[in-house]
N, C-alpha and C positions, 0 to 999 in steps of 0.2 A: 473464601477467596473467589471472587471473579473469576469466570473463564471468559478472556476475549475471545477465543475461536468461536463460541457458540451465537455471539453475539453476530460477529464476522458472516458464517455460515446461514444464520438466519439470511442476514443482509444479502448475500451469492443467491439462495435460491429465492430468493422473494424478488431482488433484481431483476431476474432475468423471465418472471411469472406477471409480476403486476405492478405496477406503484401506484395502485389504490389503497385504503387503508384498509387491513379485514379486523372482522372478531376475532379474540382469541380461539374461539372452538374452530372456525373455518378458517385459518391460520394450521392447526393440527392437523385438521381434513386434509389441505394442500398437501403437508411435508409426507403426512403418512399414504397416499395415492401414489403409487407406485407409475402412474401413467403423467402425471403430473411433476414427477422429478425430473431435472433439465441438468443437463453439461454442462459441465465448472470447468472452465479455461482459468484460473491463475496467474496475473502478469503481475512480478515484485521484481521493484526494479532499484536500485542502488541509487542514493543523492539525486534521488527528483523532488525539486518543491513544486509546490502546485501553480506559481508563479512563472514555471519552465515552460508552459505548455498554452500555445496560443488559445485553446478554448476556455481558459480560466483567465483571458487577457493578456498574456503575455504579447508584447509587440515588435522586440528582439527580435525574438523567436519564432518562427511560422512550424506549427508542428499538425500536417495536414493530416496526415494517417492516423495520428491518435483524435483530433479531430471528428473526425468521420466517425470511429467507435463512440467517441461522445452522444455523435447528430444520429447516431442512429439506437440509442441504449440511454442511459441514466445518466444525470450531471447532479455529481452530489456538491452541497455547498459546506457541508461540515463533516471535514476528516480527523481522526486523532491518532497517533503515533507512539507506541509501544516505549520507541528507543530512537534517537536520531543517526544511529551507526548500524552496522550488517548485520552480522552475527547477532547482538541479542534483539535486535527486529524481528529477524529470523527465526530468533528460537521461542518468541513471545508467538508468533504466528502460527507455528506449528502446533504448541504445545497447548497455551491458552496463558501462559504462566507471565509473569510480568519477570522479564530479565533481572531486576535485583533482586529475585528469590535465588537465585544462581551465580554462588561468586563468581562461577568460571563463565559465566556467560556473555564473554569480552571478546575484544577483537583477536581470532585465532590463527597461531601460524597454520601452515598444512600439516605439519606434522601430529596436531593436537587429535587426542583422542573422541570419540563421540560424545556429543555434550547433552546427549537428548537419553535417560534410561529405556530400555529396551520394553522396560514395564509400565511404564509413562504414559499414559493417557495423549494421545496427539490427534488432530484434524483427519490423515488420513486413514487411523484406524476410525474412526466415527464413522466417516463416509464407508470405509470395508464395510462397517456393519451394517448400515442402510443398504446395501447391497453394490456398492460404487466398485469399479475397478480404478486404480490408484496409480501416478507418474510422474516425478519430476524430472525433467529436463532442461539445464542448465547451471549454475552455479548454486553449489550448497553451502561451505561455508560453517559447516556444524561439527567440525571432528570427524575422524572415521577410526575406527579400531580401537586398539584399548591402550594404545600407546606403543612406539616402536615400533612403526608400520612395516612391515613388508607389501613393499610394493608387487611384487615378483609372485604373487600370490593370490588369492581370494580376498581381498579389504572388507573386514566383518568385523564388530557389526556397525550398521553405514543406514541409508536410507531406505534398503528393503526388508530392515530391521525394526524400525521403525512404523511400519504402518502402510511405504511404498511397493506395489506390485512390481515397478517397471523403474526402474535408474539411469540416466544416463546425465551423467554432472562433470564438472572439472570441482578437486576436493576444496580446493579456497578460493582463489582471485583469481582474474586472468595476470595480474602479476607477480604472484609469490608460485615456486614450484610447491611439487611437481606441475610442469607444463603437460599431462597426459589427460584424457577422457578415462572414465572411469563408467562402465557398463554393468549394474548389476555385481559390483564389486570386484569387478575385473579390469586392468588397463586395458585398452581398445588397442590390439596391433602390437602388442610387447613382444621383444623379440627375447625369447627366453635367453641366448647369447648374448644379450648385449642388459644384462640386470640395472636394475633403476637401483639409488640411492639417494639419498635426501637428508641434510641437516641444517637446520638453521641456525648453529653455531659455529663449525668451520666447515672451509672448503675442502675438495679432495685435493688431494696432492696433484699436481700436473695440469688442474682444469686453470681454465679462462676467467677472469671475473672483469667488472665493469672497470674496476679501479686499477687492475695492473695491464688490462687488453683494450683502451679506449677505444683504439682504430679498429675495433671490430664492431665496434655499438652503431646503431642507423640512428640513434636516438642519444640525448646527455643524461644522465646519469644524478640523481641526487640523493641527497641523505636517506640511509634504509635501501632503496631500489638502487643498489651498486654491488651485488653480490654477482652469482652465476646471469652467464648473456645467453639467449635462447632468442633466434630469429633476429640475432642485432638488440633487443631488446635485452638492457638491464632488470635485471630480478633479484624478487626479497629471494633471500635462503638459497642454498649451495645445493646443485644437482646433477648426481652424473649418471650415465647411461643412457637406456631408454630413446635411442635417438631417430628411429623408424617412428615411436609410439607418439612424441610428441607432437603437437598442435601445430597448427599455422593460425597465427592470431589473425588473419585477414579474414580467414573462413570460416570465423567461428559463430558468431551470426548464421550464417544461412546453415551452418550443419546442426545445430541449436535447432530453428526452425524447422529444417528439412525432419527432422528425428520428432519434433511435435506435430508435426502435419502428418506422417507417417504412423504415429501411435494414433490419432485420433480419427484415419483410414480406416483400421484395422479394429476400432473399438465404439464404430459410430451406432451401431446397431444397439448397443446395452449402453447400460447410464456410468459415465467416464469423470475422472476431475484430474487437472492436467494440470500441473505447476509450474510454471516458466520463471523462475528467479533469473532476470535478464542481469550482466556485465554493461556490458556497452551495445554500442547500435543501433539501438531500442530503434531508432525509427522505420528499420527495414522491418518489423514485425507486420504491420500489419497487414499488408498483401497476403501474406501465410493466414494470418487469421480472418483475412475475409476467404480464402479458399477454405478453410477450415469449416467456417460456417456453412459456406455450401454443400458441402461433405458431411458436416454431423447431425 
């Protein structure tokens, strides 16, 4: 069986070292020189075609920021794609494994268990062992726990189980609950009095939903995204509690970034690989990633 990750990885550090062509032997030399291994930033990003993005010609579209990383790094002219959807993109990425080896490797509620074995062979253990220190920050999208989450607790096992040092993610979409940040398998700010609950089959007794509380929605409502409302916004799956811990969808972009700028402050000095699985926004990144440059 192929592993796409290694293929992938070859491509990250060779990117960012040369795009001349080497020998196979001086190719080895490179990966194994320890002064020669460069910082892997990670940007995966949801339903972008390559037609989105003005450097690839798009005319629609003016996409100056991503631009610029182009004009100043690699334009590759031949990409290929695991999976055309989240999740098994995601778990093809991580793991090296092509999603149809994996029944369950489909579009996942939050409540879905971790979809990646603990014993699994993934990307960022590879890099642990080359000596990298490891982080994703932003949407994961992969399961967390073994089923019948407890929120209210330590969420294990999750992506620091897998292979990451550093976690800070939201567990599915920025539209299906739980609407909470998830640190290292912790909700960020959960008020132990005020406990989260989560079901994607019925509502709690007494809460809101899109379809019996319209006038509470900022936004209309359709098929599937008409359950539990958090910030005016309609959502997949029923969620109560948790109401200090939850998100502000406005700021989640810059606290995204704020949180990758930050780990890669703190970690510019040793060799780092930082996963940015982006939601939305994308285009406010890359002001963060050129400071980031400057910094690491």
């Amino acid at each position: 069986m192929k592993n796409a990750f290694r293929v992938l990885l070859l491509i990250l550090l060779f990117s960012l070292n040369s795009c001349k062509s080497e020998k196979k032997e001086e190719i080895k030399t490179v990966i194994n020189d320890n002064e020669t291994k460069p910082n892997i930033v990670v940007i995966y990003l949801d339903d972008l075609g390559y037609g989105d993005l003005s450097c690839y010609g798009a005319t629609e579209l003016q996409t100056p920021n991503i631009d610029a990383l182009a004009n100043e790094g690699l334009l590759f002219t031949d990409a290929y794609a695991s999976s055309a959807t989240c999740t098994p993109s995601r778990y093809a990425l991580l793991t090296g494994m092509y999603p149809w080896r994996n029944k369950d490797a489909k579009i996942l509620p939050g409540t879905a268990p971790l979809l990646i074995k603990t014993d699994q062979q993934t990307m960022p253990k590879i890099l642990k062992g080359k000596g990298y220190q490891t982080a994703i920050v932003g949407k994961w999208h992969l399961g967390l726990g073994t089923g019948m989450v407890d929120w209210n607790t330590r969420v294990s096992p999750g992506p620091n189980e897998v292979g990451f040092d550093e976690s800070y993610i939201l567990a599915a979409t920025q539209d299906r609950v739980p609407t909470v940040y998830i640190e290292n398998g912790n909700v960020v700010g959960l008020d132990p009095n005020d406990p989260i609950s989560v079901d994607y089959k019925n509502n709690f007794e007494g809460e809101p939903t899109a379809i019996s509380n319209p006038e509470m929605l900022t936004m209309k409502w359709h098929h599937g995204h008409n359950n539990s409302i958090v910030n005016g916004i309609p959502r997949i799956g029923f969620m109560k509690g948790g109401e200090v811990a939850k998100w502000k969808d406005t700021d989640m972009a810059d606290n995204f970034l704020k949180r990758a700028q930050n780990y890669v402050k703190t970690h510019k000095e040793n060799r780092f690989s930082c996963i940015m699985p982006c939601n939305n926004h994308m285009f406010r990144v890359h002001h963060t990633l050129v400071l980031l440059g400057n910094q690491a």
